[in-house]
C-alpha positions in Angstrom: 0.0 0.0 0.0 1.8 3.5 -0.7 0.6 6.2 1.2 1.5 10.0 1.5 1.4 12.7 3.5 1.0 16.1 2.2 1.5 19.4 3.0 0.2 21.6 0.1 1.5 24.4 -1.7 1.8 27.3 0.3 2.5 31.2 -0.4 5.2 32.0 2.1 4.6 34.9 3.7 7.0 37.8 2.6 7.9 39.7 5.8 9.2 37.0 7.3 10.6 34.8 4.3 10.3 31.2 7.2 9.7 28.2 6.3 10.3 24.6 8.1 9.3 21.2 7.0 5.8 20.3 9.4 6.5 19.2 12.5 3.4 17.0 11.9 3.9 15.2 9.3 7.8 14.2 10.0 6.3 13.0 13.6 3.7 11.4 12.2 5.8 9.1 9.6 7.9 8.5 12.1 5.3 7.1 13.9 3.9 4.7 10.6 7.8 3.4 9.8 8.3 2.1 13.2 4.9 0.2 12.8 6.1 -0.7 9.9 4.3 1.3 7.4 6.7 3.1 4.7 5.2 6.8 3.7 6.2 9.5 1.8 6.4 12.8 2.3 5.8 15.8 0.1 6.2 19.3 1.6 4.6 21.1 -1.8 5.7 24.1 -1.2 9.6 23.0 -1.7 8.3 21.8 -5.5 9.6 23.8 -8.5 6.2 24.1 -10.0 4.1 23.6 -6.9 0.7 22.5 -8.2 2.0 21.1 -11.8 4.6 18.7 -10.1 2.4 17.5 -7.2 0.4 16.7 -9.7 2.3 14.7 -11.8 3.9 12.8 -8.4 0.6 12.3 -7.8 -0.5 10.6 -11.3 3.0 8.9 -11.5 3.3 7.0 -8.3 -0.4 6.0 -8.0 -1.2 6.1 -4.2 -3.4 4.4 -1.9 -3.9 6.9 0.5 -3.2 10.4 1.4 -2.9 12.4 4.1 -3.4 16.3 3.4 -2.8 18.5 6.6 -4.2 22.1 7.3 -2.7 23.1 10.9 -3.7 26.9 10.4 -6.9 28.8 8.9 -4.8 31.2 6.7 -3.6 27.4 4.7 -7.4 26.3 4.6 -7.4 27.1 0.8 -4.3 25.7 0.0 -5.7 22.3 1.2 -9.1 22.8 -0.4 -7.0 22.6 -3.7 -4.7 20.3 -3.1 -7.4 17.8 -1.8 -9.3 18.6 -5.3 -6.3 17.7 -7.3 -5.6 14.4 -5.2 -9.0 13.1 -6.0 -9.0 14.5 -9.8 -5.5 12.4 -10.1 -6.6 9.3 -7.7 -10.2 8.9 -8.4 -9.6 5.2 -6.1 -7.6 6.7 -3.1 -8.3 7.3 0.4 -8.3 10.9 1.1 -7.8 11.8 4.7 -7.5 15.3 6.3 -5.9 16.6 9.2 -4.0 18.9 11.4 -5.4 21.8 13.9 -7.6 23.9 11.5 -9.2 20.8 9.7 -9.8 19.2 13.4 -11.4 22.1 14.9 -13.4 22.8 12.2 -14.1 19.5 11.0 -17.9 19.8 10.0 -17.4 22.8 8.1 -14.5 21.6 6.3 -16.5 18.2 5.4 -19.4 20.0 4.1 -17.3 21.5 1.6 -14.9 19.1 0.4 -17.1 15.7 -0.3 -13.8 14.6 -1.7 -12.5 13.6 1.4 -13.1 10.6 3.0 -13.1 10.9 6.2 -11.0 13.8 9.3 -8.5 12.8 12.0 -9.4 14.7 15.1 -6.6 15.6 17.2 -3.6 13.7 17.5 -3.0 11.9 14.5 -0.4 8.4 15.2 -3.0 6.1 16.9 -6.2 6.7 14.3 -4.0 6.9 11.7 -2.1 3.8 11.8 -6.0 2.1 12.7 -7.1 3.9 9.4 -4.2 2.5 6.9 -4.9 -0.7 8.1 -8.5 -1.1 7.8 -8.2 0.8 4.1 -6.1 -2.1 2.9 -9.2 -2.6 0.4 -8.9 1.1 -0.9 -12.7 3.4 -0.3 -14.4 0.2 -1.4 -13.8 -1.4 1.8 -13.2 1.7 3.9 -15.8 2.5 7.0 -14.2 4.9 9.7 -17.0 4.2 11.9 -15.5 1.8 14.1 -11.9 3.6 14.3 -11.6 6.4 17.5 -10.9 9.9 16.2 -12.2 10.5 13.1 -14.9 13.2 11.4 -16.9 12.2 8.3 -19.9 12.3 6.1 -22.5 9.8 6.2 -24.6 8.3 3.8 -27.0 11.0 4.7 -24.5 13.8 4.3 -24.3 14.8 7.8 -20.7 14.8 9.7 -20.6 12.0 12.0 -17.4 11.9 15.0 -16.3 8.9 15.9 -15.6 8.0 19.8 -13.1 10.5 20.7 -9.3 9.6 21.4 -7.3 10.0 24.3 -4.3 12.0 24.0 -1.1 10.4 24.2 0.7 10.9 27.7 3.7 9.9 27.1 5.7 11.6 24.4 8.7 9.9 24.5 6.9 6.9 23.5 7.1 8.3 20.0 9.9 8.3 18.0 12.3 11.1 16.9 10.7 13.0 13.9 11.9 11.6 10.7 13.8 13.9 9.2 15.3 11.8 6.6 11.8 11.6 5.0 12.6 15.2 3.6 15.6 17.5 2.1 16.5 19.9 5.1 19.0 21.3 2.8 16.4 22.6 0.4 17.2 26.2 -0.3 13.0 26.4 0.6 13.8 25.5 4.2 15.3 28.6 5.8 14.7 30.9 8.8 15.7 34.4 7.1 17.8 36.4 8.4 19.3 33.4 10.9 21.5 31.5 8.5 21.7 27.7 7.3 22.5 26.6 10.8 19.1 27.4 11.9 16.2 25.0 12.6 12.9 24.8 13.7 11.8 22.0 16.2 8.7 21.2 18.2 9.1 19.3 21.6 5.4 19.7 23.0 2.3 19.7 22.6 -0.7 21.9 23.8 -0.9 24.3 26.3 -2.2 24.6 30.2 -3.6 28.0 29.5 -6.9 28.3 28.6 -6.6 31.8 26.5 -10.1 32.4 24.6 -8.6 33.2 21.1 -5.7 30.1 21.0 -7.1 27.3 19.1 -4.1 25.3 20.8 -5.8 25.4 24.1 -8.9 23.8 22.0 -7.1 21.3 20.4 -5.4 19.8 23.0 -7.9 20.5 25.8 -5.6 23.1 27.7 -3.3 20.4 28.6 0.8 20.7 27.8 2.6 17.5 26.8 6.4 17.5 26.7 9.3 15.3 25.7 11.9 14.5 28.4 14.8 16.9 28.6 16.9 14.2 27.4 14.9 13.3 24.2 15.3 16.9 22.9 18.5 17.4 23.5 19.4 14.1 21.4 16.9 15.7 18.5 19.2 18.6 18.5 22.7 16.4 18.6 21.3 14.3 15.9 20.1 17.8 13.6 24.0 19.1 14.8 26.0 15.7 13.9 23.5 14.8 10.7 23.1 18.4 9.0 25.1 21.4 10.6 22.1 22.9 12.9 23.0 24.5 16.0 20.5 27.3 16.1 17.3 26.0 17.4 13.9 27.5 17.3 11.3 25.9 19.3 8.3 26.2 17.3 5.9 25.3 20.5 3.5 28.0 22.1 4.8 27.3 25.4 8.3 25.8 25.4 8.9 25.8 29.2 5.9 25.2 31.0 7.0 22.4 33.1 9.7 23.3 35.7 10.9 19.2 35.8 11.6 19.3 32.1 13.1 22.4 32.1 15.8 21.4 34.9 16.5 17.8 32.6 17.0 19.4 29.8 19.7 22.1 31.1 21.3 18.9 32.8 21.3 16.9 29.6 22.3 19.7 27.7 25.0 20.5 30.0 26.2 17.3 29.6 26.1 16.4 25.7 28.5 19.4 25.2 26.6 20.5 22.7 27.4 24.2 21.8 24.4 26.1 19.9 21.8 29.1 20.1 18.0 28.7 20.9 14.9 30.7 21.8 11.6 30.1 22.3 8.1 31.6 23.2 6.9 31.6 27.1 4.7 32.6 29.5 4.9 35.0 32.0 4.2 33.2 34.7 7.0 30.5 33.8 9.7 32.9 33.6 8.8 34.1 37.2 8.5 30.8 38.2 11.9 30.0 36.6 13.5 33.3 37.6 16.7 31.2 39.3 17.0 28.7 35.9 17.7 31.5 34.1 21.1 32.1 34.2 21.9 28.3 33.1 19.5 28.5 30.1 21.8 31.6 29.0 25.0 30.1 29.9 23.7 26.8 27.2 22.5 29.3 24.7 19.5 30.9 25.4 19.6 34.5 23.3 15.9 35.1 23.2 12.1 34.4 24.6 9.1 35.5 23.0 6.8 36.9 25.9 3.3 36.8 25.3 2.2 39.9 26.3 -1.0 40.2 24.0 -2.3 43.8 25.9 -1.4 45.7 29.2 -5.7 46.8 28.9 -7.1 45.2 32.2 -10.7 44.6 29.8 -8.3 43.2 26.7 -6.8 40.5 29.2 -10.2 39.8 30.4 -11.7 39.3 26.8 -8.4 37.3 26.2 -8.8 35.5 29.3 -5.0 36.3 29.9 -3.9 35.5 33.2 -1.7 38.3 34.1 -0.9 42.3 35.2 1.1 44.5 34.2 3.4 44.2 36.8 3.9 40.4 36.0 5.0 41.4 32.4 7.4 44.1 33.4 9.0 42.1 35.8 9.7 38.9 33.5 11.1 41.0 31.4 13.3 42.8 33.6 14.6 39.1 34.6 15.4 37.8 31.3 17.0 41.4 30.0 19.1 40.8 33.1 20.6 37.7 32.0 21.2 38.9 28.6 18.5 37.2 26.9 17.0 39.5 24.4 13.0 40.1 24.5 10.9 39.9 22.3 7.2 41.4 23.3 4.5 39.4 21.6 1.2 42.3 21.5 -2.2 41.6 19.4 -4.2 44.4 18.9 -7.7 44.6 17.7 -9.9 43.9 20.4 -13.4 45.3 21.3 -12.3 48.2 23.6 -8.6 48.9 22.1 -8.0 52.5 20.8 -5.3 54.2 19.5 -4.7 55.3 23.3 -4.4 51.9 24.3 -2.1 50.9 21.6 0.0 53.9 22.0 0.4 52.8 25.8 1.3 49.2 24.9 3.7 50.1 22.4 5.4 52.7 25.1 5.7 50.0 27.6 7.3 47.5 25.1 9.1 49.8 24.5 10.9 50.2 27.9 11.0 46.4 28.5 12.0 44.6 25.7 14.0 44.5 23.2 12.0 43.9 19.8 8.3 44.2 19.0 6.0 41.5 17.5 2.6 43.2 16.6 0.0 41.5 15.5 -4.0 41.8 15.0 -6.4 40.5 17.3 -7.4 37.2 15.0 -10.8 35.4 16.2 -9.5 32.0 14.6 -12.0 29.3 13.6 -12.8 26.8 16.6 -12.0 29.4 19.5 -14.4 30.5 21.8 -13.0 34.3 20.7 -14.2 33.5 17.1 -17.5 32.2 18.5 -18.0 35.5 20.5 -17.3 37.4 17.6 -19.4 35.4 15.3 -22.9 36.0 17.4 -21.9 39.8 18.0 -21.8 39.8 13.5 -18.5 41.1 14.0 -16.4 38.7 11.9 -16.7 40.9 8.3 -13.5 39.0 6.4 -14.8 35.4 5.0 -11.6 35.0 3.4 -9.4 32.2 5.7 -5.9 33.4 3.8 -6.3 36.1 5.6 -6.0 34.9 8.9 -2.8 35.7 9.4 -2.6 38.0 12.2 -1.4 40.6 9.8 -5.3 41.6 7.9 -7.8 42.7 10.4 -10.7 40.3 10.5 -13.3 42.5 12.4 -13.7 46.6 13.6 -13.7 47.0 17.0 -15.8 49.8 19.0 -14.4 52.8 18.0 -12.4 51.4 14.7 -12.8 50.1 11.0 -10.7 47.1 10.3 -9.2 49.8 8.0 -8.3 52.4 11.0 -7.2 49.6 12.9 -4.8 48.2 9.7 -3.5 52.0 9.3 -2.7 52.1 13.6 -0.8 48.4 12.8 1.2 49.8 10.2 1.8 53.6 11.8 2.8 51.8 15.0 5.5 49.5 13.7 7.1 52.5 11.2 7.1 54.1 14.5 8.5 51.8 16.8 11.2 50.5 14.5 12.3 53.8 13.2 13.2 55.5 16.8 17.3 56.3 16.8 18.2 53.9 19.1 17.0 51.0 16.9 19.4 52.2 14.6 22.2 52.8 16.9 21.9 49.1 18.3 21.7 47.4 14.7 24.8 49.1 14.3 26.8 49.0 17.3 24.7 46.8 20.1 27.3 44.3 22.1 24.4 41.6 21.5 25.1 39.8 17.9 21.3 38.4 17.9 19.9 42.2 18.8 22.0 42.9 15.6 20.7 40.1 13.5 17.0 40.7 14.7 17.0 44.8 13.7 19.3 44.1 10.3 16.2 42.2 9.3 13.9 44.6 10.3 15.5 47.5 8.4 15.6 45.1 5.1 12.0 44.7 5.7 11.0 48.8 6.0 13.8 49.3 3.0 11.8 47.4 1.0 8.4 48.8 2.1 10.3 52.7 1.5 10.7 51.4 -1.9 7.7 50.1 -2.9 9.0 46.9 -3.7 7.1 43.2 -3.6 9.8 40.2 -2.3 8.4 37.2 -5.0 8.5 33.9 -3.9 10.8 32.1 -6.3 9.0 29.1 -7.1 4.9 30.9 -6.8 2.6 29.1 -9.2 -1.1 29.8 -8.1 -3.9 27.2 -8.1 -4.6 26.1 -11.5 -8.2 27.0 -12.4 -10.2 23.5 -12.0 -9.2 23.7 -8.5 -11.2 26.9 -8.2 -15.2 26.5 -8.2 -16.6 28.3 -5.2 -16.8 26.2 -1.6 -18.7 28.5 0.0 -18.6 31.8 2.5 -14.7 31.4 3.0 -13.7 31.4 -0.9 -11.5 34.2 -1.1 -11.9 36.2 -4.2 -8.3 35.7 -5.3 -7.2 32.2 -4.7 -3.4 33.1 -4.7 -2.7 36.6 -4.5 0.9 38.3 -4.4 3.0 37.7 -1.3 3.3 40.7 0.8 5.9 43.5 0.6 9.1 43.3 2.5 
């Protein structure tokens, strides 16, 4: 039986010129092998025609079943297509979705593509490997009734869910992603600005918060799931010793929420001798927690944390249902800055009650605490208990899923138009990033990553001066029988040029 997994073609967003193989997919075929199920894997977007040569892979090598993964609304298209052309080329296969958007949103995404067959829910090793194995017949034999996990329409066209799966406790039960199912040294795979020894890893899953917009916290029921110290630090000997990568960003929401791993992993690290750079994204509360680890995590290569910040607005946390002050933020800051460890202030603005008052103050007070500025729009993504809110109030006006990206307003607030609140985004940032002394440390700062982080900056607002589009070298858009209408969330342009930069 040859099966696939697929992550479709993708329009790489410009400002930020990322991408990484999914962290999904490689644990996932993992996962099969050891059971003793060979799968291919086809990151699309790596393709030198993207839709005409997953195409002709697909024709060519005739499989039995595909996977086809959608992890966030802003791809939802992208797999609409590539789901089309799968069952245009494979009229026989098993089509199977999955990933966070597709799971969270599995009835709507079922009602418009009856070209699948059937939707993991959730985790995807357990019902996956069930799946393969019952579909040995190909759709003739195929009934997902009896297999935990799983979405799909029945005879009657309704969306049926099968029992629901538990989550796997125990991580390290799983093997080490399988890398060698794709080409890290595809020029595709970068992490601008970083260089070639830069990588992108995921070690958890889910999240103990339970934030109202983070489809995360849905997903994996507010519940964080790591790998032992140990088992990440032998991930990132095995990416050093197998293909150069010593700069490692942890792609997780939440990378040190449990003070137990955190103290294996600065042991095991210790030990391995392994010398590299890493950041990742945190909570407040776990650097304050933390406060006294913080000092080791710097010594093994710590340079940066992304704090989630979100608002400083006592009714924006609320709405959020962000679980911390002002105070809390300031201090964790104040902590990491005092180690060395560049921050990096994560802010979303959009919400009901923000103004340009409220922006200005956020902006001012990451301005004093951190180091560099993430800011994004407030984003009710599909699944979330924000989007739901949103939804009954009729304030959700953009249909179009691409452009849930954080960086397109979705919805107006009280007092702004989701253009007013675009033109604050963009005034803001200009502002923020054009202040002397972000010049003066790009130049001159005694911190190599603070140099790195505001040399990519300026290329992006050089650009922007200039008027100028960064064009994705290997963009093909959706060929047009992949294009008939699939209801409220068809954007009017399918693929549309990448951003400026």
């Amino acid at each position: 039986m040859r099966v696939l997994l697929l992550d479709p073609p993708h329009a790489i967003f410009g400002a930020l010129r990322m991408w990484m193989p999914s962290p999904g997919l490689m644990a996932l075929a993992a996962w099969l092998e050891r059971e003793g199920i060979d799968t291919e894997i086809i990151d699309a977007t790596t393709l030198s025609r993207p839709w005409t040569d997953l195409g002709a892979r697909l024709r060519s090598r005739g499989y039995d079943l595909v996977g086809v993964t959608c992890q966030a609304a802003t791809f939802h298209h992208d797999a609409v297509h590539a789901v089309r052309l799968i069952r245009l080329c494979l009229p026989q296969a098993v089509i199977v979705g999955g990933g966070g958007h597709f799971s969270l949103n599995a009835e709507e995404v079922l009602q418009q593509l009856p070209e699948l067959d059937c939707l993991v829910v959730g985790e995807g090793e357990l019902t996956f490997t069930e799946l393969i194995r019952q579909s040995g017949q190909g759709r003739t034999g195929f009934s997902p009734r009896s297999i935990p996990g799983l979405a799909f329409l029945n005879e009657a066209g309704q969306v049926e869910l099968t029992e629901r799966r538990p989550l796997i406790e125990d991580l390290d039960s799983l093997p080490q992603p399988a890398y060698h199912k794709v080409d890290l040294e595809d020029p595709t795979y970068q992490l601008h600005g970083m260089g070639r020894r830069a990588v992108g890893i995921s070690t958890s899953r889910g999240c103990g918060d339970r934030c109202s917009y983070c489809s995360e916290a849905v997903l994996w029921r507010s519940k964080w799931r790591g790998r032992s110290g140990s088992t990440v630090v032998e991930e990132m000997g095995e990416l050093k010793r197998r293909y150069g990568k010593s700069l490692f960003v942890f792609n997780e929401n939440s990378f040190n929420q449990s003070r137990q791993r955190n103290e294996a992993f600065l042991e095991s690290l210790g030990r391995s001798g392994l010398h590299c750079d890493f950041w990742f994204q945190s909570r407040v509360s776990d650097i304050l927690r933390d406060r006294d680890l913080l000092p080791e995590f710097h010594r093994l290569g710590l340079y940066e944390v992304m704090l989630g910040v979100e608002s400083i607005t006592p009714e924006t946390l609320r709405n959020y249902a962000k679980n911390q002050s002002f105070e809390e933020i300031q201090e964790a800051a104040a902590l990491l800055r005092e180690q060395g460890i560049m921050v990096m202030t994560n802010v979303m603005f959009g919400d009901w009650p923000d103004t340009e008052e409220t922006l200005q103050e956020v902006v001012d007070f990451c301005s004093r605490i951190g180091d560099f500025l993430v800011l994004t729009l407030t984003t009710p993504l599909p699944g979330t208990r924000y989007f739901e809110q949103a939804r009954r109030k009729g304030l959700i006006e953009e249909k179009d899923y691409s452009r849930y990206d954080f960086m397109h307003p979705i919805m107006p607030n009280a007092s702004l138009s989701r253009q007013e609140i675009l033109n604050l985004h963009r005034k803001y940032l200009k502002k923020y990033y054009t202040r002397p002394s972000v010049f003066w440390r790009m130049l001159f700062s005694r911190n190599r990553f603070v140099r790195m982080s505001y040399r990519l900056i300026m290329r992006h607002a050089w650009y922007e001066a200039r008027g100028k589009e960064w064009v994705q070298p290997n963009f093909e858009p959706v060929p047009d029988r992949l294009t008939k209408p699939v209801g409220p969330a068809e954007p009017e342009r399918l693929q549309r040029a990448v951003p400026a930069v």
